[in-house]
Residue frames relative to the residue before (quaternion, step in Angstrom):
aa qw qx qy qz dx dy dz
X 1.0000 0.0000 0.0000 0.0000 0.00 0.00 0.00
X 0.5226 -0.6207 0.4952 0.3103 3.80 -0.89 0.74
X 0.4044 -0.4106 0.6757 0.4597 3.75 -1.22 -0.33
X 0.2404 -0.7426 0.6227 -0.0548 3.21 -1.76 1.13
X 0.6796 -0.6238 0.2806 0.2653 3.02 -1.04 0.20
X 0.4362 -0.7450 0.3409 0.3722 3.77 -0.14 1.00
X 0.3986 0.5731 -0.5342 0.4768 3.88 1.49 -0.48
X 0.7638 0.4416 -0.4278 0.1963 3.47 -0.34 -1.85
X 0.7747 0.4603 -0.2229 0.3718 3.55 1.15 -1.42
X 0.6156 0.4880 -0.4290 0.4458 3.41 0.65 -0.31
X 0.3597 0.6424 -0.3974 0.5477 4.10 1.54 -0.95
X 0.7200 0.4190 -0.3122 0.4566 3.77 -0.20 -1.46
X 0.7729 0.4286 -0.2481 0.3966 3.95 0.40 -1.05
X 0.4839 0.3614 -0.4861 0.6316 3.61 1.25 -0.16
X 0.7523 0.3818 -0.4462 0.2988 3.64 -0.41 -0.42
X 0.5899 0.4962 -0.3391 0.5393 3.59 1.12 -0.75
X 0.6034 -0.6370 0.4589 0.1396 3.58 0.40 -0.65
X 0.7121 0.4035 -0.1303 0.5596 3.49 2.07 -0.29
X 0.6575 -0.4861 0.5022 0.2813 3.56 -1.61 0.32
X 0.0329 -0.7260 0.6809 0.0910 3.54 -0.76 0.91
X 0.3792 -0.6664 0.6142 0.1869 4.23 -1.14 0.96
X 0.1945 -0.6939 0.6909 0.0571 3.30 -1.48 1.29
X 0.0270 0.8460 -0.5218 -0.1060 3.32 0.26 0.93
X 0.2881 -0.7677 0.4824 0.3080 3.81 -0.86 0.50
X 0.1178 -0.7642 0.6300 0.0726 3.54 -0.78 0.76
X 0.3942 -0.6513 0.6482 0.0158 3.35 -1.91 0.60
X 0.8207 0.2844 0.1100 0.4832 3.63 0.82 -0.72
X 0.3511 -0.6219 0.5322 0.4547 3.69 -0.64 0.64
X 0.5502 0.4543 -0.6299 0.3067 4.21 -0.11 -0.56
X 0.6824 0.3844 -0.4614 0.4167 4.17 0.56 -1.03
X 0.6272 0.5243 -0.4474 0.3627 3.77 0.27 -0.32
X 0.7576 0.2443 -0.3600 0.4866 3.45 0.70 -0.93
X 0.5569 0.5037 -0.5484 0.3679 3.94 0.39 0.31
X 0.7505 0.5026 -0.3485 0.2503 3.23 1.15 -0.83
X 0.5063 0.5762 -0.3062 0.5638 3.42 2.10 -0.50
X 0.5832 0.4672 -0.5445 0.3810 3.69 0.34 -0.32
X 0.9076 0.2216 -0.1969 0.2972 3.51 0.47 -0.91
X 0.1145 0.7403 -0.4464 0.4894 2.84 1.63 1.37
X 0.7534 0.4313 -0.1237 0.4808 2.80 0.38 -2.04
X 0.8360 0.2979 -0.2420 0.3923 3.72 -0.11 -0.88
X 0.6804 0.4982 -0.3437 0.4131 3.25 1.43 0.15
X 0.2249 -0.7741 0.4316 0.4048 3.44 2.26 -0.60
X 0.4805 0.6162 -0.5512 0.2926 3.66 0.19 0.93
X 0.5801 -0.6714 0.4189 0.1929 3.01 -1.28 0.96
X 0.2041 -0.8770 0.4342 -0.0246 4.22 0.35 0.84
X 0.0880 0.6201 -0.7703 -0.1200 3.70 -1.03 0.79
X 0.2248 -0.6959 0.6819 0.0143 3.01 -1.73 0.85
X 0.0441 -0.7872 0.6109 -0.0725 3.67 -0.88 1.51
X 0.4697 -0.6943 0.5418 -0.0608 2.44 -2.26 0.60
X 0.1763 -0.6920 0.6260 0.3134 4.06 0.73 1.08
X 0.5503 -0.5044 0.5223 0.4122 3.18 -1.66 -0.36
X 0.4553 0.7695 -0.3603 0.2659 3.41 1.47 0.15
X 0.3310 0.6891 -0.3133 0.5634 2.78 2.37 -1.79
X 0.7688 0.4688 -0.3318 0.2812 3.10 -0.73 -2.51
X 0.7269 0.4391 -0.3564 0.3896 3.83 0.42 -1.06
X 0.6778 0.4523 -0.3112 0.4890 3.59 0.42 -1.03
X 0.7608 0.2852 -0.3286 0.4815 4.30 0.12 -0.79
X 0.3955 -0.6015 0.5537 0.4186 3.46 0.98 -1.15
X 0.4126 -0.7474 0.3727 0.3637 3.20 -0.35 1.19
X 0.4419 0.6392 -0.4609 0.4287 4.44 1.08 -0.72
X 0.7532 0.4480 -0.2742 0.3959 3.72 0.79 -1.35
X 0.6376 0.4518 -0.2535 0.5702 3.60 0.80 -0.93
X 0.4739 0.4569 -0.4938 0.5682 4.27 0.36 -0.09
X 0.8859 0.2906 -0.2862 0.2210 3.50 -0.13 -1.07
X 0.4097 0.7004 -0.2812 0.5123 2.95 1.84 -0.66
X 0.6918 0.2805 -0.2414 0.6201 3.97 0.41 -1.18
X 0.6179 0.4512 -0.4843 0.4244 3.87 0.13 -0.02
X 0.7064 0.4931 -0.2743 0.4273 3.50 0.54 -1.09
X 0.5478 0.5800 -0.3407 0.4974 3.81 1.84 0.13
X 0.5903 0.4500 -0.4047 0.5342 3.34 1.52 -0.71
X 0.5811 0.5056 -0.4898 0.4084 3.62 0.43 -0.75
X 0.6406 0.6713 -0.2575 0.2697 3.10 0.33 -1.16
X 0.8500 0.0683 0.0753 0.5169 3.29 1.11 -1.38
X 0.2304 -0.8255 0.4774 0.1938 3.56 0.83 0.77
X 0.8689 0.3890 -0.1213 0.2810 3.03 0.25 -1.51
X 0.5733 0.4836 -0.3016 0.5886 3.49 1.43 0.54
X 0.4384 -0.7603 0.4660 0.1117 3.79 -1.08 1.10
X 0.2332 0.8067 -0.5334 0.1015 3.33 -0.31 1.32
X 0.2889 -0.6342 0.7024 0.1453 3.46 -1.30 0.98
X 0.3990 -0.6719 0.6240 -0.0012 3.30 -1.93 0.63
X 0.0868 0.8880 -0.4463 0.0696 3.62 0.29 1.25
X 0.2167 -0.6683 0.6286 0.3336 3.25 -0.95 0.37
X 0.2431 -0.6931 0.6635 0.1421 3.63 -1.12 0.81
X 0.9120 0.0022 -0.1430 0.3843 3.25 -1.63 1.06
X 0.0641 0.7328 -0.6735 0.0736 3.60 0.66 1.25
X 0.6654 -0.5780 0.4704 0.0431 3.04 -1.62 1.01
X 0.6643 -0.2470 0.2755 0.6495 3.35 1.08 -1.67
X 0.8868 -0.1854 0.2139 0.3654 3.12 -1.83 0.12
X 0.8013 0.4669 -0.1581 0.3390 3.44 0.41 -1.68
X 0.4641 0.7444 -0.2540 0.4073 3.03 1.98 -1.10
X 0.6489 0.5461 -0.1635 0.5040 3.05 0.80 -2.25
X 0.8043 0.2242 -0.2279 0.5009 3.97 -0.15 -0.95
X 0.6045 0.3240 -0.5780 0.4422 3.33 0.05 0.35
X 0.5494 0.5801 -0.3482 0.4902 3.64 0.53 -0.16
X 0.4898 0.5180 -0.2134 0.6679 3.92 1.16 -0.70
X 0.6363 0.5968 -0.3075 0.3799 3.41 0.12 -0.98
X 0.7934 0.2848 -0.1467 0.5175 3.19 0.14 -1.90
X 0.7758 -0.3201 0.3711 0.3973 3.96 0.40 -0.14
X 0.3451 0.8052 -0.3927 0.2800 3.63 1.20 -0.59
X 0.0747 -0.7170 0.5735 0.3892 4.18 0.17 0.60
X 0.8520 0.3734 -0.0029 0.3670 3.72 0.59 -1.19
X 0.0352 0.8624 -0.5049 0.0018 3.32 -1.01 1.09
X 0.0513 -0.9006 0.3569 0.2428 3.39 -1.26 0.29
X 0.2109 -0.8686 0.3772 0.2426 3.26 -0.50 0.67
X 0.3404 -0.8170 0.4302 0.1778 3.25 -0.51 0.89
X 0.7120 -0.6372 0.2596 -0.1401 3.17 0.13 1.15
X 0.7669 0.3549 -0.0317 0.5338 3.18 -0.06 -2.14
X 0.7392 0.4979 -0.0175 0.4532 3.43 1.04 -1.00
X 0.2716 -0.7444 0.5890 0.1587 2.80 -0.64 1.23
X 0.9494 -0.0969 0.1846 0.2347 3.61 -1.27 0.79
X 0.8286 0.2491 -0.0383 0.5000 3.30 0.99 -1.26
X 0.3837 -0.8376 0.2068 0.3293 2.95 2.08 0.10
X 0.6966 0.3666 -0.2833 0.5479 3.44 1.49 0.36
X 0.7107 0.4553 -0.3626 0.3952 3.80 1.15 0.78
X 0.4741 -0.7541 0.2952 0.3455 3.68 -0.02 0.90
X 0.4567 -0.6171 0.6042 0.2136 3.55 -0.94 0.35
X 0.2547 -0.7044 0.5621 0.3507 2.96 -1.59 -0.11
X 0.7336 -0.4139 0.1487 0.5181 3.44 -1.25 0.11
X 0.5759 0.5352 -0.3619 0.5010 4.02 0.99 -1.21
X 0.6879 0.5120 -0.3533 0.3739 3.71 0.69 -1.08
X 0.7161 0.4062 -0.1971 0.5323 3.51 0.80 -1.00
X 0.5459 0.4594 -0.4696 0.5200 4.01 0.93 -0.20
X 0.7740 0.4446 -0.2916 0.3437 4.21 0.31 -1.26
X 0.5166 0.4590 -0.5350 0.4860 3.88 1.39 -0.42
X 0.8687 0.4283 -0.1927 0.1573 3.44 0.40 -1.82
X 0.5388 0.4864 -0.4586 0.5127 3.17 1.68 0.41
X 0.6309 0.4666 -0.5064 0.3575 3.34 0.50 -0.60
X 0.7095 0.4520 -0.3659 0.3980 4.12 0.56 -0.20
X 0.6647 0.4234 -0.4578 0.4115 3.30 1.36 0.04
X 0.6371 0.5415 -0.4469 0.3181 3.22 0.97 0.05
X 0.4905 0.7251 -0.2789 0.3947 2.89 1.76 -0.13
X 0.6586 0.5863 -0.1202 0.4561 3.27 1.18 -1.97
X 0.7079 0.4761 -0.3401 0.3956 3.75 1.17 -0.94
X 0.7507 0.4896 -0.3667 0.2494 3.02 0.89 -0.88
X 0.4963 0.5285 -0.4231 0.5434 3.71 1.64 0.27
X 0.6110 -0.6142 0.3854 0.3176 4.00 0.99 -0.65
X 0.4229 0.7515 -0.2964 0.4107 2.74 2.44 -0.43
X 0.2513 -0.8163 0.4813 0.1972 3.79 -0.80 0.80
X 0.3783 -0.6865 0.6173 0.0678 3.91 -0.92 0.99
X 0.0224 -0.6520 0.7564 0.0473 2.81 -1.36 1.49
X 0.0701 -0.8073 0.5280 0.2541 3.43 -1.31 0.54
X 0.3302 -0.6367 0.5868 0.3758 4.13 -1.44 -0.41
X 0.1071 -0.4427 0.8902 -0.0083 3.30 -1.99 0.99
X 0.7293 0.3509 -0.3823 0.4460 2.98 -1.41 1.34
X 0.0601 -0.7948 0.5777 0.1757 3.29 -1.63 -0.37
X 0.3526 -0.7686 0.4544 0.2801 3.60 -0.34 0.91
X 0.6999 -0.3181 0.5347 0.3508 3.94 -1.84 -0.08
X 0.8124 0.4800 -0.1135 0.3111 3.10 -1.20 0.03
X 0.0835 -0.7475 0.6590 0.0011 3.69 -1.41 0.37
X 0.2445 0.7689 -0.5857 0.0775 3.05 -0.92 1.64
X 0.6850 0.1754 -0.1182 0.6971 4.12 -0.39 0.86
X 0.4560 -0.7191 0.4613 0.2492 3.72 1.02 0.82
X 0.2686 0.4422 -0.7079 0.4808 2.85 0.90 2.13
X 0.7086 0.3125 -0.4874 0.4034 3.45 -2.46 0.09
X 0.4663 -0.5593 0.6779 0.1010 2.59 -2.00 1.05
X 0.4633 -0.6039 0.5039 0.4083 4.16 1.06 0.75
X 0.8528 0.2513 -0.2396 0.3900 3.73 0.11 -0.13
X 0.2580 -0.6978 0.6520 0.1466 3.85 -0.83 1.37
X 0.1641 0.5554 -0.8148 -0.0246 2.99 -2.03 0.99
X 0.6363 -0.6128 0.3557 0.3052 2.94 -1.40 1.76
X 0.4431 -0.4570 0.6455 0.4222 3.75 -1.76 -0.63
X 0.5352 -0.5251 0.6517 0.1145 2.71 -1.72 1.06
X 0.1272 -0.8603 0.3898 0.3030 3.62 -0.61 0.66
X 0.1308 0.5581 -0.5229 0.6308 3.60 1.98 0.21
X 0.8371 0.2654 -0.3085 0.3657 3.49 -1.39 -1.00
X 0.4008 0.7148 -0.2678 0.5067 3.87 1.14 0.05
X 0.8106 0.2205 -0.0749 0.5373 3.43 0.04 -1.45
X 0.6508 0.4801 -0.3374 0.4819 3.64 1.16 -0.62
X 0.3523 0.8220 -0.2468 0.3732 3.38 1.59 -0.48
X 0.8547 0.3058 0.0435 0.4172 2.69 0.35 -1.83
X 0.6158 0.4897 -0.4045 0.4662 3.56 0.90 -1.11
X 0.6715 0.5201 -0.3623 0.3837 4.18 0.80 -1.52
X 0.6813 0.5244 -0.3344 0.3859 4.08 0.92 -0.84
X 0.3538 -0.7069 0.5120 0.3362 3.21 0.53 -1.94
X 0.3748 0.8344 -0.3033 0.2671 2.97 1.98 -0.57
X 0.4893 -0.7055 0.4902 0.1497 3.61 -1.05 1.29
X 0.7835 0.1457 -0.0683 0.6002 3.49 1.07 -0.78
X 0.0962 0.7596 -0.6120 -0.1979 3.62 -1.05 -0.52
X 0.4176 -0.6051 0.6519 0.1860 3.16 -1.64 1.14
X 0.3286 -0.7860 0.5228 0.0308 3.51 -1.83 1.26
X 0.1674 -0.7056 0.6581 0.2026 3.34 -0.34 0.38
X 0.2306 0.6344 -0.7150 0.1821 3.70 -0.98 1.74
X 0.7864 -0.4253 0.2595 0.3653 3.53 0.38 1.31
X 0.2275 0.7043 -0.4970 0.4530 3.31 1.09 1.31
X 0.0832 0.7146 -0.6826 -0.1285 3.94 -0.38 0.17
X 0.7274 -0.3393 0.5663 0.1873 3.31 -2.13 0.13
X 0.7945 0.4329 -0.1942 0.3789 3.41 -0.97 0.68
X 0.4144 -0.6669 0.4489 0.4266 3.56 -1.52 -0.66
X 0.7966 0.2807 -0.4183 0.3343 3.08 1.48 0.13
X 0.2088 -0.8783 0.4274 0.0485 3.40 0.51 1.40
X 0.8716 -0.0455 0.0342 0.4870 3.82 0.86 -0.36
X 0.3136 -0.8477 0.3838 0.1891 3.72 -0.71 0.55
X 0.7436 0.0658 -0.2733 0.6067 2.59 1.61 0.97
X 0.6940 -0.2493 0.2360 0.6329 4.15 -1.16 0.08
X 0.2320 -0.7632 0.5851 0.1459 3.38 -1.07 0.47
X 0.1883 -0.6680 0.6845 0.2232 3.83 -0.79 0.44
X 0.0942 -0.7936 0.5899 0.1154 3.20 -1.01 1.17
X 0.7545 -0.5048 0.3144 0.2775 3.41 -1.51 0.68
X 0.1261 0.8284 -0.5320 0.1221 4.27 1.46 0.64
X 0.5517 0.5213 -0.5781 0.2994 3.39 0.67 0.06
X 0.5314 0.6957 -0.3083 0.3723 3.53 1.55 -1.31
X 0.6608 0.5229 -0.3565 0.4034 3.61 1.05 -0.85
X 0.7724 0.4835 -0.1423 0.3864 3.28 0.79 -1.41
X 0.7267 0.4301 -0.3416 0.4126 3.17 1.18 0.10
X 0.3356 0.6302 -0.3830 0.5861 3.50 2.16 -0.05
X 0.7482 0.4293 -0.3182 0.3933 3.33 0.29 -1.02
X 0.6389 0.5901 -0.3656 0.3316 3.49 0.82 -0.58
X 0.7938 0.3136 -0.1702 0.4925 3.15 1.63 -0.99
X 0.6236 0.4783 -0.2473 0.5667 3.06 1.62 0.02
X 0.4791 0.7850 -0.3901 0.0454 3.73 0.44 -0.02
X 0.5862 0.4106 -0.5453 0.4363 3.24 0.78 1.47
X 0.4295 0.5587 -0.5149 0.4882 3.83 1.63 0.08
X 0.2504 -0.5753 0.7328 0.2633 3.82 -1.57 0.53
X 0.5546 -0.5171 0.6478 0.0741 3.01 -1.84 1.47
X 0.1405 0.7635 -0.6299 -0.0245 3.17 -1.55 0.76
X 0.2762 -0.7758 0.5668 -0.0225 3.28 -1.64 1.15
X 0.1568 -0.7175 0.6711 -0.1011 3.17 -0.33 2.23
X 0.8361 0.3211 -0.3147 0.3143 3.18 -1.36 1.37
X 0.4813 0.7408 -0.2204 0.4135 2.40 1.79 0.54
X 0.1313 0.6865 -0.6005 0.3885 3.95 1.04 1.48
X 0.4038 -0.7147 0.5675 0.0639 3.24 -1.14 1.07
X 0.2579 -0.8033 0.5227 0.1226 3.46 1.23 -0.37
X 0.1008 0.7224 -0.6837 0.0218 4.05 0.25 0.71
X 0.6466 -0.5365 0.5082 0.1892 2.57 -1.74 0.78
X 0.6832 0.4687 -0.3026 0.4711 3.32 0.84 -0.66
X 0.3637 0.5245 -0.5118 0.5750 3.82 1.37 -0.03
X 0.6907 0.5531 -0.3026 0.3543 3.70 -0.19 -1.52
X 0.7302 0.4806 -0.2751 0.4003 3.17 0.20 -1.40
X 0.6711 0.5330 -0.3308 0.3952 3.60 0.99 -0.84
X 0.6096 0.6321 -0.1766 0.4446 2.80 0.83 -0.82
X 0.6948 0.2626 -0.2102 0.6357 3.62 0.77 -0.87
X 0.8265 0.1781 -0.4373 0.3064 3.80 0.13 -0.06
X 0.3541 0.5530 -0.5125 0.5533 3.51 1.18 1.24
X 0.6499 -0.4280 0.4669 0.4201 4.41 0.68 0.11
X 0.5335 0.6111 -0.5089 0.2880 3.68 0.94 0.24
X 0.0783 0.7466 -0.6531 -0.0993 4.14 -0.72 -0.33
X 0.0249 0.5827 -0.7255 0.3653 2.54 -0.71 2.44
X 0.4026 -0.7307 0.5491 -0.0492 3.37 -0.43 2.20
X 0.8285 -0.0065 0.2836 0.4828 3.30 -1.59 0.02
X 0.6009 0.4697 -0.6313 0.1405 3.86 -0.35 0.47
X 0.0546 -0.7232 0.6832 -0.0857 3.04 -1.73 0.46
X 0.3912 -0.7321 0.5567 -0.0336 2.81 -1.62 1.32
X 0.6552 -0.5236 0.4159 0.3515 3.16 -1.91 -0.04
X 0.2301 -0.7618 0.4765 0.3736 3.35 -0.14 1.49
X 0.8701 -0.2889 0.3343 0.2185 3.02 -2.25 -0.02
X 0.7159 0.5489 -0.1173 0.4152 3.45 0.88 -1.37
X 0.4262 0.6782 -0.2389 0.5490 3.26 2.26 -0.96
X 0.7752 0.2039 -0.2232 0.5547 3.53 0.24 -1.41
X 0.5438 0.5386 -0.5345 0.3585 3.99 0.42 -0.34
X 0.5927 0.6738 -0.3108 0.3134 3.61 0.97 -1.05
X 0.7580 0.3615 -0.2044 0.5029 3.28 1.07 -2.45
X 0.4962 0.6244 -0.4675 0.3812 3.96 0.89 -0.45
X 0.5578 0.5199 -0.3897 0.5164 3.90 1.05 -0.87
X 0.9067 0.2192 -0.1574 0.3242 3.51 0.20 -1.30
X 0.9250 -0.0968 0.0491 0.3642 3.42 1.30 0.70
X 0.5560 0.5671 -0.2783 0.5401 3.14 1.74 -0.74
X 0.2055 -0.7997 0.5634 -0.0288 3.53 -0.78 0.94
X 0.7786 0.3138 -0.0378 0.5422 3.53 0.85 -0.98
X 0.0088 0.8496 -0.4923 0.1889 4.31 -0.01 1.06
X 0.0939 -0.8642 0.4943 0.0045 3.21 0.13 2.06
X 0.0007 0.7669 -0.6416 -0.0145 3.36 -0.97 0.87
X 0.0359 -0.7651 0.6413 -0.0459 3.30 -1.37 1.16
X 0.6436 0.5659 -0.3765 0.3518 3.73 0.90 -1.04
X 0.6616 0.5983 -0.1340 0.4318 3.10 0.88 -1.43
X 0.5753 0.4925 -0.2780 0.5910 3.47 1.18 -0.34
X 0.7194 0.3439 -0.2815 0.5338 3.89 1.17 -0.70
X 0.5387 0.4927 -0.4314 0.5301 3.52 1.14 -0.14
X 0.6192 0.6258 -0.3043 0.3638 3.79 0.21 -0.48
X 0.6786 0.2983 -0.1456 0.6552 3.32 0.89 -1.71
X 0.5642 0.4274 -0.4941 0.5048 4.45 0.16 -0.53
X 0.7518 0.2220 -0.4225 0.4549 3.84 -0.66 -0.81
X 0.6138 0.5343 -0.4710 0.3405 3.91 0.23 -0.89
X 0.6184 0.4863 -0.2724 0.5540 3.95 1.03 -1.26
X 0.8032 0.1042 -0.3225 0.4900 3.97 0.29 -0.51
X 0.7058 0.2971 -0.5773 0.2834 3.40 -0.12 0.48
X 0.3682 0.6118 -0.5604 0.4196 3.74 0.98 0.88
X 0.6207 0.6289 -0.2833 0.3728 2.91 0.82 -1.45
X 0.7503 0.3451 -0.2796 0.4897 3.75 0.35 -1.48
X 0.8158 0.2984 -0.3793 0.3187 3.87 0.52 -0.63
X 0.7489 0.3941 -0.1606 0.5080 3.39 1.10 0.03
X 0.0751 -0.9382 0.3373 0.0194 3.62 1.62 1.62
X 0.6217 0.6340 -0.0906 0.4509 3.58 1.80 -0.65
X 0.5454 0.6243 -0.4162 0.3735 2.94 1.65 -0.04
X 0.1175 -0.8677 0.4737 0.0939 3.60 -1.85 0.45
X 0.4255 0.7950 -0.2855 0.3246 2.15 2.42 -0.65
X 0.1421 -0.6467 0.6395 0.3908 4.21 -0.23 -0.57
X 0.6091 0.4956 -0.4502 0.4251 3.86 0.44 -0.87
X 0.6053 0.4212 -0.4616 0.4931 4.39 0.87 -0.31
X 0.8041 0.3093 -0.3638 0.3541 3.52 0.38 -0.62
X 0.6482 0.4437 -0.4296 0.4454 3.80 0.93 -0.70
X 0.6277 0.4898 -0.4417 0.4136 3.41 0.72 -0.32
X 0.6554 0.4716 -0.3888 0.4437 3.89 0.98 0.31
X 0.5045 0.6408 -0.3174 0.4838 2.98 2.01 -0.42
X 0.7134 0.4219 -0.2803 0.4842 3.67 0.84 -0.92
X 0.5639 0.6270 -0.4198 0.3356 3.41 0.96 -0.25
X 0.4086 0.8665 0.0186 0.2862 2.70 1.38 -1.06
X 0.7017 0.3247 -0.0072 0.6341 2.94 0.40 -2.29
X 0.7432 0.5437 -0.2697 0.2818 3.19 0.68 -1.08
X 0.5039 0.5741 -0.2766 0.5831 3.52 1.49 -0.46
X 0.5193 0.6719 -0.2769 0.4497 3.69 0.95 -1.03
X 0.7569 0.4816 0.0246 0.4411 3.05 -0.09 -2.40
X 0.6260 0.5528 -0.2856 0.4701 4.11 0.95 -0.91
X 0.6944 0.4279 -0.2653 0.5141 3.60 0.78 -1.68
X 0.6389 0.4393 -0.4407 0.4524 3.73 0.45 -0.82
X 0.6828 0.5739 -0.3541 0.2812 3.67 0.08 -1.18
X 0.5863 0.4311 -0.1919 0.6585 3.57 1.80 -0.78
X 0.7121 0.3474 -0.4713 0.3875 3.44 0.17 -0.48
X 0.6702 0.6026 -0.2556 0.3498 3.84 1.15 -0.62
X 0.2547 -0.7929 0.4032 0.3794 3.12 1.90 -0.59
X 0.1387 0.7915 -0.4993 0.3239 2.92 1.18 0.97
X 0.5218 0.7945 -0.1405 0.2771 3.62 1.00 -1.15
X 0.8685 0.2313 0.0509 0.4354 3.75 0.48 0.56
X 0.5999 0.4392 -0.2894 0.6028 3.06 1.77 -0.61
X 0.5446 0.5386 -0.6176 0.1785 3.74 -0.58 0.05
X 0.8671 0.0758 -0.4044 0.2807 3.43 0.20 0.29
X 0.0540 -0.7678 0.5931 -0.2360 3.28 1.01 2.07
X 0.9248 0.1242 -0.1339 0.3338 3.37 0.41 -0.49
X 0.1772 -0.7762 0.3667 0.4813 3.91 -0.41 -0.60
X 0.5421 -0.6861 0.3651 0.3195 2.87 -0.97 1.39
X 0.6384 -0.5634 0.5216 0.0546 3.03 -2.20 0.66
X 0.0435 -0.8721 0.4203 0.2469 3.72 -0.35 0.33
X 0.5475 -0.6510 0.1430 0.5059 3.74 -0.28 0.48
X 0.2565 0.7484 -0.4647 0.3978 3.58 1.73 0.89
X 0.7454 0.5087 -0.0647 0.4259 2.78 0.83 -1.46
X 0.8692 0.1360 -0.3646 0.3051 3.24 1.43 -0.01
X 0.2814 0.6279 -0.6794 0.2549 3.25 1.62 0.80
X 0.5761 0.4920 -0.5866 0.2864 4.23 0.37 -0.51
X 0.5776 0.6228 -0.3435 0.4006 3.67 0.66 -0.72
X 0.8393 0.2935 -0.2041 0.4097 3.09 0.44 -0.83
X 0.4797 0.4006 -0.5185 0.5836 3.71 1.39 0.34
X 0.2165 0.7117 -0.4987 0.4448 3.86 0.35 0.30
């Protein structure tokens, strides 16, 4: 099966009714944990790249790496996103290498840690969808700004989305998806206590928006049982905490379609790496410990895919190629 388009799959999950995980990966062990439990779970998977990834593998390595997953797994639907483009150049060089999906983040100005205004964040992110369509490539944009600082994104300070500024959002960009800001933060330590997140903000996007998929960045649950490894292996991970489970089961009911996860992916592969480490002091091998590392992710990546109802749908539909949607999008 080719890499598809992030429009077609996230389209399929508003019709099906379920949450599809953008998980962000760095490394071929997170790809192949994240395709095993793709595969054995039959769910349909976008897999991204911060530009942090892109910096550390090189973005040429990581393309081939997430391609060599489609080979890998025909029979399972996966799109290729870049997550939190910066700017324009970001976005098309990303196009370039094959990428179906991009985002541009808007809210941010450039350095990724100063807000925008609304006109600012409407003239980058249209000018790349008009770009992105004309390859078939789908665009997700952000109104709003989340808590938090991770990969030296966020401006450390969340103001919610306007849902008016939403619908006006969307019609001025063109934008296939949009990311919310309902009190989600970056990171693992997102909150110092249960959070009540802002679901009214979804349900009322959705009312005026209810063919755009919703998305929810910051959204790592942080288990406790990640943590715990981690600290009784010599880690000291305080007070963190995540977006429980029931949170994202909730916004997936009322609209959210698309559920980045990245911490939780670094909590997985850290405790798996030290608690090899402490029971097995002789090791040199890297293939003994990353290979506990992908297990790992891959355990991770499985529960979520079920808890999102993600599970089962990938060959609801037949996929789309981004041929198929530059015709769509002259339409």
């Amino acid at each position: 099966m080719p890499l598809v388009p992030m429009k077609q799959i996230l389209d399929e999950a508003i019709r099906g009714g379920y949450g599809v995980g953008a998980y962000n990966v760095n490394n071929m062990e997170q790809i192949q944990g994240i395709m095993q439990a793709a595969a054995e779970t039959n769910s349909p998977v976008i897999i991204q790249a911060s530009r942090g990834a892109l910096k550390y593998t090189k973005m040429l390595y990581l393309k081939y790496i997430m391609v060599a997953a489609a080979e890998d797994n025909p029979q399972i639907p996966i799109s290729i996103h870049l997550d939190h483009g910066n700017n324009f150049d970001t976005c098309r060089q990303a196009i370039e290498l094959g990428f179906t999906s991009v985002m541009i983040d808007g809210s941010l100005k450039e350095d990724s840690k100063t807000p925008t205004t609304f006109d600012e964040n409407v003239e980058v992110t249209a000018k790349v969808a008009e770009y992105a369509h004309k390859f078939g490539v789908t665009v997700e944009g952000e109104l709003g700004t989340l808590g938090g600082i991770e990969d030296g994104v966020g401006s450390g300070v969340s103001k919610l989305t306007d849902p008016s500024e939403a619908e006006k959002f969307v019609k001025l960009t063109g934008v296939d998806a949009l990311a919310l800001a309902i009190g989600t933060s970056h990171g693992a330590y997102k909150f110092k206590e249960a959070p009540v997140l802002a679901l009214d903000i979804v349900t009322e996007v959705k009312k005026r928006l209810p063919d755009t998929p919703l998305v929810m960045h910051g959204s790592s649950s942080v288990p406790k049982e990640l943590i715990d490894i981690i600290n009784n292996y010599g880690g000291n991970m305080k007070h963190a905490m995540g977006v429980p489970m029931s949170s994202i089961q909730e916004a997936i009911k009322r609209g959210v379609k698309k559920i980045n996860v990245d911490t939780d992916g670094r909590l997985a592969i850290t405790g798996a790496i030290r608690r090899y480490f402490s029971e097995h002091p002789d090791v040199i091998d890297p293939r003994d410990y990353f290979g506990e590392a992908r297990k790992a992710v891959y355990e991770t990546v499985k529960s979520k895919m079920i808890d999102f109802g993600t599970a089962g749908h990938a060959q609801d539909y037949k996929p789309l190629a981004l041929t198929d949607m530059i015709s769509i999008y002259k339409k």
